[in-house]
MMTF fields as JSON, N, C-alpha, C and O atoms, coordinates in Angstrom:
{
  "mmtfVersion": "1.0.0",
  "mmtfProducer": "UNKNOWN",
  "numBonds": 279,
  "numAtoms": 280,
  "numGroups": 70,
  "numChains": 1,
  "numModels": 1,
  "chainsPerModel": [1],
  "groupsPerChain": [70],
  "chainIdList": ["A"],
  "bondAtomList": [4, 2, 8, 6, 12, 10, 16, 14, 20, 18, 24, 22, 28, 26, 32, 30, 36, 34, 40, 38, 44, 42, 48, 46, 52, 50, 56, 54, 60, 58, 64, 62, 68, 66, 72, 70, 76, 74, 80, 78, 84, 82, 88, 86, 92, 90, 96, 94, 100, 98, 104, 102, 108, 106, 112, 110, 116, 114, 120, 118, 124, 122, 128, 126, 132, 130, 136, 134, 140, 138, 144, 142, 148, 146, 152, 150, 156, 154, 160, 158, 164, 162, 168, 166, 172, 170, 176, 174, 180, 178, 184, 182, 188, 186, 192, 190, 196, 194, 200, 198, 204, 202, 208, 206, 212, 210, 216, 214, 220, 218, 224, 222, 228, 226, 232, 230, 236, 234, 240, 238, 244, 242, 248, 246, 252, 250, 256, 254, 260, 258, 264, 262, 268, 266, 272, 270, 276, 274],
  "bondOrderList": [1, 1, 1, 1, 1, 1, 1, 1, 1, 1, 1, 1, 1, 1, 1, 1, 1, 1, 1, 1, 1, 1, 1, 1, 1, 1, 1, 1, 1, 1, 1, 1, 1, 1, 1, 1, 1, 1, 1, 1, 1, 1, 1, 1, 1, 1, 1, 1, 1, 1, 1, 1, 1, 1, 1, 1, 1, 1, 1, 1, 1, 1, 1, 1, 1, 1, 1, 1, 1],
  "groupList": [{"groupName": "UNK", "atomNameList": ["N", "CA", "C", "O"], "elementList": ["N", "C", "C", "O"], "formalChargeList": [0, 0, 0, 0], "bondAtomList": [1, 0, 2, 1, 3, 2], "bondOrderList": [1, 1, 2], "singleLetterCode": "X", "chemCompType": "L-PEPTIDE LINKING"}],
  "groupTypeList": [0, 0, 0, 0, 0, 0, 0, 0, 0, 0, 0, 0, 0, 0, 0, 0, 0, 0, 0, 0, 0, 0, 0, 0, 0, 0, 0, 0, 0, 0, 0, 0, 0, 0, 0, 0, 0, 0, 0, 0, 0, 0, 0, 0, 0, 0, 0, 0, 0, 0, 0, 0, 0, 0, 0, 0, 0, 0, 0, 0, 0, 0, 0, 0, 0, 0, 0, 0, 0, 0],
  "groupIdList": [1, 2, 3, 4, 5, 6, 7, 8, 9, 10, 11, 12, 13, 14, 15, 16, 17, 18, 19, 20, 21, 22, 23, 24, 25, 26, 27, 28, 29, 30, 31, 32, 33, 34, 35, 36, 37, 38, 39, 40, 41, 42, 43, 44, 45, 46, 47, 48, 49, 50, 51, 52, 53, 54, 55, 56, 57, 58, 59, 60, 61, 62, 63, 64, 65, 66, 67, 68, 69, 70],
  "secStructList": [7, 7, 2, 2, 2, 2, 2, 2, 2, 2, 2, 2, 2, 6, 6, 7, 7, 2, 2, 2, 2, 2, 2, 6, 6, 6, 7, 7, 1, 1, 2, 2, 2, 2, 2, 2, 2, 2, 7, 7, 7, 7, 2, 2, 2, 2, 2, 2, 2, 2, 2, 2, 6, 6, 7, 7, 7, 7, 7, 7, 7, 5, 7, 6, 6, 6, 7, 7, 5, 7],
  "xCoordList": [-122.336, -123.08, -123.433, -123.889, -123.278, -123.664, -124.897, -125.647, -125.195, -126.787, -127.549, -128.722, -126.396, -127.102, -127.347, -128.3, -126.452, -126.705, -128.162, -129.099, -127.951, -129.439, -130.585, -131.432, -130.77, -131.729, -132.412, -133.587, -131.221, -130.871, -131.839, -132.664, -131.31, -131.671, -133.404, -134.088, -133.773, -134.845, -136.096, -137.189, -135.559, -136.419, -136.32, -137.175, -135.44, -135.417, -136.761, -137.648, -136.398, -137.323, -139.012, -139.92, -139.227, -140.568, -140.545, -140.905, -140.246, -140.475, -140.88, -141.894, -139.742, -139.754, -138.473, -137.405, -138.655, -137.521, -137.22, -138.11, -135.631, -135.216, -136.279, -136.428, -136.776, -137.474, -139.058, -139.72, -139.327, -140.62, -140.446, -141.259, -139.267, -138.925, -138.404, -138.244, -138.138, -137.746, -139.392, -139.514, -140.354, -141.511, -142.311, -142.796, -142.238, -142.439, -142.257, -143.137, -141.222, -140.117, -140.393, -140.102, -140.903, -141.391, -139.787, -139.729, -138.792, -137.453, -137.659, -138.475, -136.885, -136.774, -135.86, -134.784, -136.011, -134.432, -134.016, -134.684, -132.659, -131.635, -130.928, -129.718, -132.231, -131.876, -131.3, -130.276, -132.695, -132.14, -130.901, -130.238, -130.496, -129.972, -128.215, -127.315, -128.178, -127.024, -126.907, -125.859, -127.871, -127.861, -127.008, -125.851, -128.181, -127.077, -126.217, -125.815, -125.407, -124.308, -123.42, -122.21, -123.781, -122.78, -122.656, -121.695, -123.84, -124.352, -123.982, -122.893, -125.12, -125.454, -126.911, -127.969, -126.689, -127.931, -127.961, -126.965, -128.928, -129.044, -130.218, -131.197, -129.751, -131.189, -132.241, -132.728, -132.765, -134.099, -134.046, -134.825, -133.379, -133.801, -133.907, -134.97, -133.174, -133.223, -134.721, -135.63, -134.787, -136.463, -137.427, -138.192, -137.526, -138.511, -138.095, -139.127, -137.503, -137.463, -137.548, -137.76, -137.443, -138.114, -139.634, -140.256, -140.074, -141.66, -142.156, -143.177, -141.533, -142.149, -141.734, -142.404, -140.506, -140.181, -140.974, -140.611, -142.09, -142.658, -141.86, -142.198, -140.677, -139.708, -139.499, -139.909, -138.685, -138.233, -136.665, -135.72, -136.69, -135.161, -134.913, -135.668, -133.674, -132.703, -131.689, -130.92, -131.122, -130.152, -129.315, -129.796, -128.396, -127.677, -126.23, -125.689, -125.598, -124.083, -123.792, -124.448, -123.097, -122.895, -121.556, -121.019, -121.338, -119.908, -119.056, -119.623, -117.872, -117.681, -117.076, -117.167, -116.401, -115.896, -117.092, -117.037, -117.668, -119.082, -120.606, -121.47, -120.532, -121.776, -122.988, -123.871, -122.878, -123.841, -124.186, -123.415, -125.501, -126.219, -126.476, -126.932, -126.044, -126.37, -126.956, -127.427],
  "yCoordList": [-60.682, -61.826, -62.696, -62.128, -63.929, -64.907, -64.878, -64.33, -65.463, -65.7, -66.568, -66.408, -68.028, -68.632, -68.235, -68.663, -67.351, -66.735, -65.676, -65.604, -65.04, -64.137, -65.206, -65.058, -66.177, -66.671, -67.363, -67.374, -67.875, -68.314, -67.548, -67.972, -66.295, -64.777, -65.362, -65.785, -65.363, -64.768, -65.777, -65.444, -67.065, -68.174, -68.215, -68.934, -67.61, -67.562, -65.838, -65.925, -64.714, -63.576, -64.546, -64.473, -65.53, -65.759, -67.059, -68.032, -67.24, -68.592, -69.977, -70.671, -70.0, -70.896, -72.388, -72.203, -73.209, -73.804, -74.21, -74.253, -74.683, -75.257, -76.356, -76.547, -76.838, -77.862, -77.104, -77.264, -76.367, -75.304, -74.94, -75.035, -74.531, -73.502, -74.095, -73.568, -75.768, -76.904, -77.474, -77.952, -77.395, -78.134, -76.75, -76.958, -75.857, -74.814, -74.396, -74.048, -74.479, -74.576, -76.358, -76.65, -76.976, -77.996, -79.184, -80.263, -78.565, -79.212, -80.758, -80.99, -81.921, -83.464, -83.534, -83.033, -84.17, -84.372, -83.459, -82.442, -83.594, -82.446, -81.74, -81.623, -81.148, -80.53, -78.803, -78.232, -78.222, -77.144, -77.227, -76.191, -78.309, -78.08, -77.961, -77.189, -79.16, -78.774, -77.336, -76.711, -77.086, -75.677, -74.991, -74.883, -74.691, -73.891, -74.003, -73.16, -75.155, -75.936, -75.117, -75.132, -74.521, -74.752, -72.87, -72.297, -72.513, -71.164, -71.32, -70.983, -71.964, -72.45, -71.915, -72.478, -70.48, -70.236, -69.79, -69.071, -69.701, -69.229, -67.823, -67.658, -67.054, -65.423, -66.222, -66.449, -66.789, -68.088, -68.333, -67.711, -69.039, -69.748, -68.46, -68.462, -67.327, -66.128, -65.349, -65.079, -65.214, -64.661, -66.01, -65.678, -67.201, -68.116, -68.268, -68.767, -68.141, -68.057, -66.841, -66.825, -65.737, -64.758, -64.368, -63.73, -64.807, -65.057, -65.669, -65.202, -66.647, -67.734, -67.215, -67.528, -66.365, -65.904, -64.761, -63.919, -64.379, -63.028, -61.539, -60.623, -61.522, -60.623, -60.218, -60.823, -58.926, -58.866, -59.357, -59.67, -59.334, -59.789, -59.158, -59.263, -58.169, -57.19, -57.307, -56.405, -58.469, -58.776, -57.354, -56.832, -57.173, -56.168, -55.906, -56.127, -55.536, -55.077, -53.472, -52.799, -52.961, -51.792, -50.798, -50.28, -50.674, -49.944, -49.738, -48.998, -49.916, -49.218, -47.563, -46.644, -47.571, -46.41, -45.411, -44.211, -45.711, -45.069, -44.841, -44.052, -45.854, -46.12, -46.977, -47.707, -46.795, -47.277, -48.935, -49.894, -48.881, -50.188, -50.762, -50.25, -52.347, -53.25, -54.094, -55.025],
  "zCoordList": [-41.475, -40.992, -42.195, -43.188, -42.203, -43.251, -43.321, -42.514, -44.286, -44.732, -43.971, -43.633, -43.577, -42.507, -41.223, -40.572, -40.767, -39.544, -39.62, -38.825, -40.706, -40.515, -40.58, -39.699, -41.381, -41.483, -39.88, -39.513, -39.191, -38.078, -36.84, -36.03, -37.136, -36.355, -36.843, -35.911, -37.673, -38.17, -37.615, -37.157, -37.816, -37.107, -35.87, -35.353, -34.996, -33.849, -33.175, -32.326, -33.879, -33.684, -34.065, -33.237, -35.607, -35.442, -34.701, -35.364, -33.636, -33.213, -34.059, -34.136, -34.566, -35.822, -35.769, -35.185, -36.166, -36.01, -37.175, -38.025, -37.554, -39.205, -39.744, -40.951, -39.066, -39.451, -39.846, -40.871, -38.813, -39.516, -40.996, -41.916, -40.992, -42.181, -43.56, -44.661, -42.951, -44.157, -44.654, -45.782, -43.915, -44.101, -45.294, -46.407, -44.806, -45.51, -46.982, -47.769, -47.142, -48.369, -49.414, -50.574, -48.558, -49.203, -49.298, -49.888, -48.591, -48.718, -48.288, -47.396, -48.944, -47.877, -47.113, -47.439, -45.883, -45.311, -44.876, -44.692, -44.564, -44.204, -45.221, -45.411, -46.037, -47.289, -46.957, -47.334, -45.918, -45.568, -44.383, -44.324, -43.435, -42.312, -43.158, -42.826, -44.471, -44.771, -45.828, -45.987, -46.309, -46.975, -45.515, -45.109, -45.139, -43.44, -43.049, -42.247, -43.403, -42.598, -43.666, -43.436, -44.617, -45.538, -46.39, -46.902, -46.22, -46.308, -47.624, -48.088, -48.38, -49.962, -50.237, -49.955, -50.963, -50.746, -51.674, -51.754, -53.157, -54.312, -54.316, -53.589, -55.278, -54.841, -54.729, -53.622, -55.923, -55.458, -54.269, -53.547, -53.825, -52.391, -51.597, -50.976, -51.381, -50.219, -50.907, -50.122, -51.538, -51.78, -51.281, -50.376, -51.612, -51.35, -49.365, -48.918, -48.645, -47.192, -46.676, -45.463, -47.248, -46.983, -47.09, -46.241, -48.148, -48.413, -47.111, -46.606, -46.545, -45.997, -44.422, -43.438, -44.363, -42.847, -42.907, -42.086, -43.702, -43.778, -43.677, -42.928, -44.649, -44.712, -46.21, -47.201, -46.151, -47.558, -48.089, -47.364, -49.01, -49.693, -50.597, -51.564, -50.684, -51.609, -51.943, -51.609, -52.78, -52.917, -54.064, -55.07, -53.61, -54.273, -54.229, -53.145, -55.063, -54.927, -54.884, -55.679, -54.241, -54.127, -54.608, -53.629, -55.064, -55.557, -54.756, -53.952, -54.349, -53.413, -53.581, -52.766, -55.02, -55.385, -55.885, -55.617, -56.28, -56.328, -56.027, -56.409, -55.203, -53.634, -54.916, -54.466, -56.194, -57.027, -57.011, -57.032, -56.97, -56.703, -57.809, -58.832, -57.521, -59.079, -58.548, -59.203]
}
């Protein structure tokens, strides 16, 4: 699942809309709608909409030959 899709998921579970979640973030415009459009999302930005969707964020890579987490 993309990033925009979870985020998607996520404003929809808190009854939230893009525009809630752009006013929040302090974004202008259709700053977040094309972030989404485009699933342009920097670790910064996925920790700062998680803060704000009241969630956590773990960004990580996983090995696959050795299950080890970076």
């Amino acid at each position: 699942m993309s990033m925009s899709n979870k985020i998607r998921t996520i404003l929809t579970q808190r009854n939230m809309t893009i525009k809630d979640l752009s006013d929040s973030l302090g974004y202008k415009g259709s700053n977040l709608y094309n972030k989404l459009k485009k699933d342009d999302f920097t670790e910064s930005e996925c920790r700062k909409i998680a803060e704000v969707l009241n969630c956590d964020y773990d960004g990580i890579f996983i090995m696959r030959d050795s299950k080890t987490q970076i």
